[in-house]
N, C-alpha and C positions, 0 to 999 in steps of 0.2 A: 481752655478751661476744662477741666475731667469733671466728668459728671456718670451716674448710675442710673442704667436703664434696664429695664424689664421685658423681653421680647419673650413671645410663645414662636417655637419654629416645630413644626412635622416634619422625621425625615424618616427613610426607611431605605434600611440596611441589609445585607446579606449576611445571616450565620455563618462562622467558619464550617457549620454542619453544612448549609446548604450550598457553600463555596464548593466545600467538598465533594458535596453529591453530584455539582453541574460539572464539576471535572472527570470525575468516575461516570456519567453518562455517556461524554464524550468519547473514551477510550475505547477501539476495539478488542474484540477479545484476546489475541497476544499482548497487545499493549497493560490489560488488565491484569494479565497474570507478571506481568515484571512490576505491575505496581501493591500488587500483593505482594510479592516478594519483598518487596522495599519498604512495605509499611510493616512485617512480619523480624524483618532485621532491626528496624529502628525500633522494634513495640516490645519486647518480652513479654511483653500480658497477652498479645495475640499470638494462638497457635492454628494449628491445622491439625487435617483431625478429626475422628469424634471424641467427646467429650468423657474425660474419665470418669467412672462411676463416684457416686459424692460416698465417702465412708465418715464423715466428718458427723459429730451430734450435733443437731440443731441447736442454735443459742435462744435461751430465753429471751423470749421479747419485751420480758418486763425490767428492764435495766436503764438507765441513766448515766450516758459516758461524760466524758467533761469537755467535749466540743461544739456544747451549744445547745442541745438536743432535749426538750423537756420529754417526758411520760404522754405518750400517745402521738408524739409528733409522727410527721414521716421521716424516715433514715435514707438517705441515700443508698448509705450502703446495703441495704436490703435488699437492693435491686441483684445486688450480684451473690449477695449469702443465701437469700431464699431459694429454697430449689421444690417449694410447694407447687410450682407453673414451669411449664415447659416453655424453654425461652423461645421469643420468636425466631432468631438465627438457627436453632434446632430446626426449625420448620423446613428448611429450604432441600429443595430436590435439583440432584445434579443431573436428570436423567440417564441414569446410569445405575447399574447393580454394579454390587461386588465382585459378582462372577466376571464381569465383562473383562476381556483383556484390554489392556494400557500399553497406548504402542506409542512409542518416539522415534520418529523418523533416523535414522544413519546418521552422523555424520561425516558426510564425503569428502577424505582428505588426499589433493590431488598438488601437481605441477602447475601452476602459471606460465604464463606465455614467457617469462624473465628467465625460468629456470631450465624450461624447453630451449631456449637458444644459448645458453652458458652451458648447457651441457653439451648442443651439438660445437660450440665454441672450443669445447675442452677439446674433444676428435681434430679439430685444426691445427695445422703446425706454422703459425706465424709467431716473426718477434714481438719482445716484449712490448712494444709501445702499440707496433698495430693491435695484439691484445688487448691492453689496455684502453684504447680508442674502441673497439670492440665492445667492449664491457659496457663501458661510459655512453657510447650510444644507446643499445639496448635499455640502459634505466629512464634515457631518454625518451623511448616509445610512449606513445599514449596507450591505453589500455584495448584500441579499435587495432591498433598493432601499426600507424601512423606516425613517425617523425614529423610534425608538426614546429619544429625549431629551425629558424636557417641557421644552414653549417656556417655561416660567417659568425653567427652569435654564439655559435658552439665555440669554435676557435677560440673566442676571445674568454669564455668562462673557461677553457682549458688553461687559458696563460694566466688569467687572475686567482686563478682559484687552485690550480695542481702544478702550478710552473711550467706547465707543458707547453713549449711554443712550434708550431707546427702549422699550415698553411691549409690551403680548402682542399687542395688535391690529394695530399695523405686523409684528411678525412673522409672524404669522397672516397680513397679505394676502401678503408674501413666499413662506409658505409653497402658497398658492393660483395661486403661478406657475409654481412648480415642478409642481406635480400637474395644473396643467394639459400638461406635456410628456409626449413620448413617452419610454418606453413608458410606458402608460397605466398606471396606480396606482402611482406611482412618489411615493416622500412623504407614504405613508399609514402612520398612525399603528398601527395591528392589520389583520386579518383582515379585517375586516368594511367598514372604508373604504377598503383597498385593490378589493375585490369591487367596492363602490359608484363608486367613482370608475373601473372600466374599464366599468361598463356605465350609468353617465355620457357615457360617451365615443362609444359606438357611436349605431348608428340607432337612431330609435326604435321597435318595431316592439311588437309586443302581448305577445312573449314579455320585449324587453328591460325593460318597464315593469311586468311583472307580476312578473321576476325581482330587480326594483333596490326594489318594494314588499318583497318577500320579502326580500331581505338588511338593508335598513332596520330592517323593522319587526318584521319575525319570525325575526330571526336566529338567538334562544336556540332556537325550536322547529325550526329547520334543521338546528343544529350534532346536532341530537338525533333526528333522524328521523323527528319528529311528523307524519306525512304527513298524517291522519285530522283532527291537531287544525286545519294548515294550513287544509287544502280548507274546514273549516266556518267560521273566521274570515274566509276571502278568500271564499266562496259560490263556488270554481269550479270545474270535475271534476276527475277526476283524471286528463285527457289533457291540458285545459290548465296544470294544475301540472307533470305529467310535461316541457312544454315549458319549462316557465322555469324549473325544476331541471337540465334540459338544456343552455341556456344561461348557468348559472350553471356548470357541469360543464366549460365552455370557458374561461372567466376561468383567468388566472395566478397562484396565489397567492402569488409571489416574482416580482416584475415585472424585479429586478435581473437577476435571470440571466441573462435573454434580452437584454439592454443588452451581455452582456461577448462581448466576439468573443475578447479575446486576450490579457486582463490579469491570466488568472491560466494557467500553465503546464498542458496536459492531463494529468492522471493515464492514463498507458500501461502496463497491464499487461505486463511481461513474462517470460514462463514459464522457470522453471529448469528445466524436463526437458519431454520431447516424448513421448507415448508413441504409437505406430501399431499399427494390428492388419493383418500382413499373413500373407498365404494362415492364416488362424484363428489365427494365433500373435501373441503381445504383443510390441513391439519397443519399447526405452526407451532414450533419448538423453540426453546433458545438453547443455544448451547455454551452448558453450563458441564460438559464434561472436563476440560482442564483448570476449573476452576475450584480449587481447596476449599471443603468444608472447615469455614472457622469457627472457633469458640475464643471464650476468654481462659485465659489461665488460670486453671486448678490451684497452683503455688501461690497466684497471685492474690485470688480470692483467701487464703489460707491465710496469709499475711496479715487482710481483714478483720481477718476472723481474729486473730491474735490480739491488733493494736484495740479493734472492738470490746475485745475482754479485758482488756489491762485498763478501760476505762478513761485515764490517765497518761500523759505520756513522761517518761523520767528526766526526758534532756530534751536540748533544740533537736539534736539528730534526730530521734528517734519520731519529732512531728515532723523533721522534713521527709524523713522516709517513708510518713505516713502520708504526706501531700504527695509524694513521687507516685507510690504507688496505685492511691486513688485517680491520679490524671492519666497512668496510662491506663487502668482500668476504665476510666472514663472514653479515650481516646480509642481502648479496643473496642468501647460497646456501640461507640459513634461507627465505627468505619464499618464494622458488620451491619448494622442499620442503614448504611449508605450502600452495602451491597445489595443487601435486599431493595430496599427502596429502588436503584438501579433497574434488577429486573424489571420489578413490578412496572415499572416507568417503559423500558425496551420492548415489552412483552404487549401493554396496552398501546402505543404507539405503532406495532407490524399488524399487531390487530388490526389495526383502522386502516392501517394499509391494504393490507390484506384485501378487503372487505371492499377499499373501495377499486381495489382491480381484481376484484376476483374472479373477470369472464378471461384476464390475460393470462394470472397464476392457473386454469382450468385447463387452455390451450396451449400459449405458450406462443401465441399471434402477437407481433408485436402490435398489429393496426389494431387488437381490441382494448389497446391502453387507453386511460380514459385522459385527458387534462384533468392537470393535479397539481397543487400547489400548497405551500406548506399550510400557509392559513388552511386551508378545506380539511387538512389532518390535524390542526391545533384546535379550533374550532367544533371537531368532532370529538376528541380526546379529553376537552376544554384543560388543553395548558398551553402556555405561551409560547409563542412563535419559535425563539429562541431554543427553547427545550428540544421540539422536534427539528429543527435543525440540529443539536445536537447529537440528537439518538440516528439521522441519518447519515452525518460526518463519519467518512473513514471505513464504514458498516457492510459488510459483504452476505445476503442470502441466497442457500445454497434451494431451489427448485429442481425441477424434475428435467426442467432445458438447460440448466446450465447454471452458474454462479455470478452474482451481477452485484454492483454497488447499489445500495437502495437509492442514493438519489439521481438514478437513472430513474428511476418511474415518477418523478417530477418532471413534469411541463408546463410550457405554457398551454395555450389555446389559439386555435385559427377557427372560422368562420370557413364553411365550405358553400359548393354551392346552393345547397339546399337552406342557409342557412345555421345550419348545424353545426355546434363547438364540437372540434377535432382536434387531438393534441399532436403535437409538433416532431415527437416521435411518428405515431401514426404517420405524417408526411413524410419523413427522414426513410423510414423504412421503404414507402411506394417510390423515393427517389431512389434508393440503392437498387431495390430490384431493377427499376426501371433501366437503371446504368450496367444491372448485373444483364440482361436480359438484349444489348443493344450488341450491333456489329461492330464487331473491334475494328475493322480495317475502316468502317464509318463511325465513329462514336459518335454521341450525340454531342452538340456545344449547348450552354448555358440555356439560351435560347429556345431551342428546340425543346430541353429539358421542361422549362416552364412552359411550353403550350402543351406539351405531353400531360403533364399534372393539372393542366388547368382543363383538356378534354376527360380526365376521368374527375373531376369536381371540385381540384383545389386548385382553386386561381390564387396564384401568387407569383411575385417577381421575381424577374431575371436574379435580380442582385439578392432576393434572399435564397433563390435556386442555387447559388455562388457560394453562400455564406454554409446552408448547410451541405452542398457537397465538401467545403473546408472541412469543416465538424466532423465529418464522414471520412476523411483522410483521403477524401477521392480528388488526383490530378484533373488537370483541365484536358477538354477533347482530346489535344494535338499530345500530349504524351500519355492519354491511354491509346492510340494510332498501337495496332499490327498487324505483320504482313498479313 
């Protein structure tokens, strides 16, 4: 049976404005300027720029259009014909003069490792098919400069795919022409043939022959740090081992790299906030140097002004053209407001950061970090959690030590001995030195690691001594081992 009922519900929603502005938070500053760009191609009414002088005569205010609008209302459009107030997107400082030069990095256009071996290919005088086998490996390479395909799979995409029917042994020499190019071990199948094939390549000298025995034949006891076992299998001390562990110490273990000059674009850090220490005080910037001054279009505002004085519109077109033009007028005046708003947001957010590490940004110590947590900066800023995770997603500030993600300066907290909240950094750092600072032929194991940290005041376990040496990209005792 259908029946009518009456419910009150509360709900609450996110503006496409504030959709918008929690996306433009999140975006570092490269990311920001390709979505300016992108909002500047879709927007005609937004430009870059400063703002062209208005030559235009002010419209009587005492008029009555026929879209609704009695005598004394407010107009929308006002917003964008008055030029009595200086708009707030005028406001905004790029920190930057005029003077300043504008510099854009090169761009470096070089050979790949693909095009480096087709050329040394072309100097070869082999038939057409070893050629060809040639070629077809080559695009096979992984980018570390690794064949990582078995030649049996190869073979069989040669017969299904190009007609080529040919066995592993014609592959095989193909692939012996390759690895004989520069750079050396280019075409090796793991580890261990790459190593072998670059000291293949060089002189022969006492250390090369003793190191290409050792990658050979004693690889497993290498990968493992057997020094002791080494020396008594090979009968030689452990000055001449130490030399051809040396030499093995110089080999490339991704031969590809070093082939690419310019095939893959450089990862360029670049910092959203600058922070300086002048006369003992912290000074904090954002950088807002590649970021185009916008305004709204002149033409578009003009436009305005026209359908505003015609009062009236003659045809459907001539209102659709007037709804077009007011929404992206609308749409440029929302995303400039979202820009500023942006800063304002980034800028009060590093503040409180800032501020609450401001004996680390003074120094440059990492033990003077404090335990930090997003709450403690949302709570001080008073905006939601979320937000400031946003403004630290992705975020690079450039200091006076170095350039660092901000949410590296979030932590947790440890309890030391004195009872004292210590952040997990602060620990992380007195484990590095402590690992940095220990006898490489003895290094410290786990163990040892944690009573070390627990006599200067942080008692804590084996297994989280474990977890943040991982963190730290620091191996276990037996392969930091040297002679």
């Amino acid at each position: 049976m259908l029946k009518q009922t009456l419910s009150q519900r509360l709900q609450q929603k996110l503006s496409p404005q504030q959709i918008q502005l929690m996306k433009l938070i999140q975006l570092p500053t490269q990311a920001l300027e390709e979505r300016i760009q992108e909002e500047m191609e879709i927007n005609p009414a937004l430009e870059d720029g400063p703002e062209a002088p208005d030559t235009q005569d002010e419209l009587s205010a005492d008029w009555e259009d026929e879209v609704g609008n009695d005598e004394g209302d407010y107009d929308p459009m006002d917003d964008y014909l008055s030029d009595d107030e200086i708009p707030d997107y005028k406001l905004q400082s790029n920190n930057y003069s005029a003077d300043d030069e504008s510099y854009e990095a090169p761009v470096v256009v070089g050979k790949d490792m693909s095009d480096l071996l087709k050329e040394q290919l072309a100097m070869r005088s082999l038939s057409p098919q070893k050629e060809a086998l040639c070629k077809y490996l080559i695009g096979t390479l992984e980018d570390d400069g690794y064949l990582r395909r078995e030649l049996v799979d190869i073979v069989d995409d040669l017969a299904f795919s190009m007609g080529i029917f040919i066995d592993v042994q014609e592959l095989e020499a193909a692939l012996e022409v390759i690895q004989s190019m520069e750079p050396s071990g280019v075409g090796a199948r793991d580890l261990q043939e790459c190593l072998a094939l670059q000291l293949e390549h060089r002189d022969p000298t006492p250390n090369t022959e003793l190191a290409l025995l050792i990658v050979t034949d004693h690889f497993d006891a290498l990968a493992k740090r057997h020094y002791a076992k080494m020396m008594a299998q090979l009968e030689v001390s452990e000055d001449v081992l130490k030399g051809a562990l040396d030499e093995i110490g110089r080999l490339n273990p991704k031969p590809g790299h070093t082939a690419e000059s310019g095939s893959h674009a450089t990862q360029t850090v670049i910092p959203d906030y600058t922070i300086q220490v002048v006369d003992d005080q912290l000074e904090l910037r954002l950088n807002g140097r590649n970021a185009p001054e916008l305004n709204v279009s002149r033409e578009y505002k003009d436009m305005l002004q026209h359908y505003k004085k015609a009062k009236s519109f003659g045809s459907e077109q001539e209102k659709e053209a007037f709804q077009f033009v007011k929404q992206k007028l609308d749409s440029a005046k929302w995303f400039i407001d979202a820009i500023k708003q942006r800063q304002q947001t980034l800028i009060l957010t590093m503040s409180a950061i800032m501020r609450f590490q401001e004996e680390y940004f003074l120094t440059g110590d990492e033990r003077k970090l404090k335990p930090m947590i997003l709450k403690d900066i949302a709570d001080d800023v008073g905006m939601d959690i979320s937000t400031v995770s946003r403004v630290a997603s992705n975020k690079y500030v450039q200091t006076p030590f170095g350039t660092f993600l901000i949410k590296n300066f979030f932590s947790e907290s440890m309890l030391n001995a004195e009872g004292e909240e210590v952040s997990t950094r602060e620990i992380k750092k007195i484990l590095e030195d402590s690992i940095g600072d220990e006898d490489s032929r003895r290094p410290l194991t786990d163990d040892a690691l944690a009573k070390l940290l627990k006599d200067k005041g942080y008692p804590i376990a084996r297994r989280t001594v474990a977890k943040y040496r991982e963190q730290l990209g620091i191996p276990v005792a037996r392969l930091r081992k040297t002679l």
